[in-house]
C-alpha positions as CSV (number, residue, x, y, z in Angstrom):
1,X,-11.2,7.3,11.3
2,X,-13.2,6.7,8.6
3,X,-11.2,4.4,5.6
4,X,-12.4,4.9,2.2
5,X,-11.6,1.7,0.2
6,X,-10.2,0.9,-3.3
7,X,-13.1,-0.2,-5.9
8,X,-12.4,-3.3,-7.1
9,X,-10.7,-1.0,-10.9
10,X,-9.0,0.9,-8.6
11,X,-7.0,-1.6,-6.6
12,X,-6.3,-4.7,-9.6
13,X,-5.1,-1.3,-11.6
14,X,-2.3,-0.6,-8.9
15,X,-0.9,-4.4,-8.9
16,X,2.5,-4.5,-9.4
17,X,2.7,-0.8,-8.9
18,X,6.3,0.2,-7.1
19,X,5.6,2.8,-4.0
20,X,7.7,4.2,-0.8
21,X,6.3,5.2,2.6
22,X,6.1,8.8,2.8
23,X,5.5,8.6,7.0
24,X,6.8,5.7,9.3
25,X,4.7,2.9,9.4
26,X,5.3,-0.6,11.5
27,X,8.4,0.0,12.5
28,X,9.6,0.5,9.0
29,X,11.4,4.5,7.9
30,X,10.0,6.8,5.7
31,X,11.4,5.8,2.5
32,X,11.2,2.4,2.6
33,X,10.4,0.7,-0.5
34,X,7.8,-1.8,-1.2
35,X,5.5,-3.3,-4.6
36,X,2.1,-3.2,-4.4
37,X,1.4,-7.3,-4.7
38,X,-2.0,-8.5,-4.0
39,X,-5.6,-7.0,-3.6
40,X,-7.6,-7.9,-1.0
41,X,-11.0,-7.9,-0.3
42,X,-13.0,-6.2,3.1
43,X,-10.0,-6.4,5.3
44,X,-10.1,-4.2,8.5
45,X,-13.1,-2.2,6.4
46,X,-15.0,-5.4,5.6
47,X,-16.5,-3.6,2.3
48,X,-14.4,-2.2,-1.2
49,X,-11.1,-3.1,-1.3
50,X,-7.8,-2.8,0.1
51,X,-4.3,-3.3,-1.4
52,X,-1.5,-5.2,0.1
53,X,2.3,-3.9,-0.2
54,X,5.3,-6.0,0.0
55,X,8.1,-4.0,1.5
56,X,11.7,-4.4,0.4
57,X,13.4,-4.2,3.6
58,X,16.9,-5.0,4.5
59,X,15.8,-6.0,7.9
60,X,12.6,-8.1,7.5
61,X,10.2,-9.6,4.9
62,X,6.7,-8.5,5.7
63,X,3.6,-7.3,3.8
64,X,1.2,-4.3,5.1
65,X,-2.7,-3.5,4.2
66,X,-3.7,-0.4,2.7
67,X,-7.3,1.3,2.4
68,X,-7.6,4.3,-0.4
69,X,-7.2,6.4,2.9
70,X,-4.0,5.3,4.3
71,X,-2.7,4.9,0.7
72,X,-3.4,8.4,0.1
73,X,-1.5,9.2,3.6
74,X,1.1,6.9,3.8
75,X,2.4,6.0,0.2
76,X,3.8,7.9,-2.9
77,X,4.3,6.4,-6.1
78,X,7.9,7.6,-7.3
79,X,8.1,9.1,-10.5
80,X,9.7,6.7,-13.1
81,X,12.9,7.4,-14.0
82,X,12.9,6.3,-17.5
């Protein structure tokens, strides 16, 4: 698969940003909250960006990478409820 990474905008502008997974993912439901909490550089692409998500799990503590691609697949960012 071909990953499409964050520009380096892109992924600082999404820090902090709250987002669920929209299709299971590491052993984690669909639903599943998390907070978008660091950006990383190359990861598994080894060029752009990539942003790193902290879920809020019940179960576990644990942090999962995300290229523009699997963002795009995986994630939605919920509407705010304001």
């Amino acid at each position: 698969m071909n990953h499409e990474t964050f520009s380096a905008k892109e992924a600082l502008g999404l820090l902090g940003t709250e987002v669920r997974l929209c299709l299971e993912r590491e052993g984690l439901p669909i639903g599943t909250p998390g907070r978008i909490v660091q950006v990383r550089r190359g990861g598994q692409c080894k060029s752009g960006f990539a942003v790193a998500v902290q879920w809020q799990s019940s179960c576990r503590q644990t942090q999962g990478e995300f290229t523009k691609t699997e963002f795009k697949r995986f994630l939605i960012v919920p509407l705010s409820t304001a």
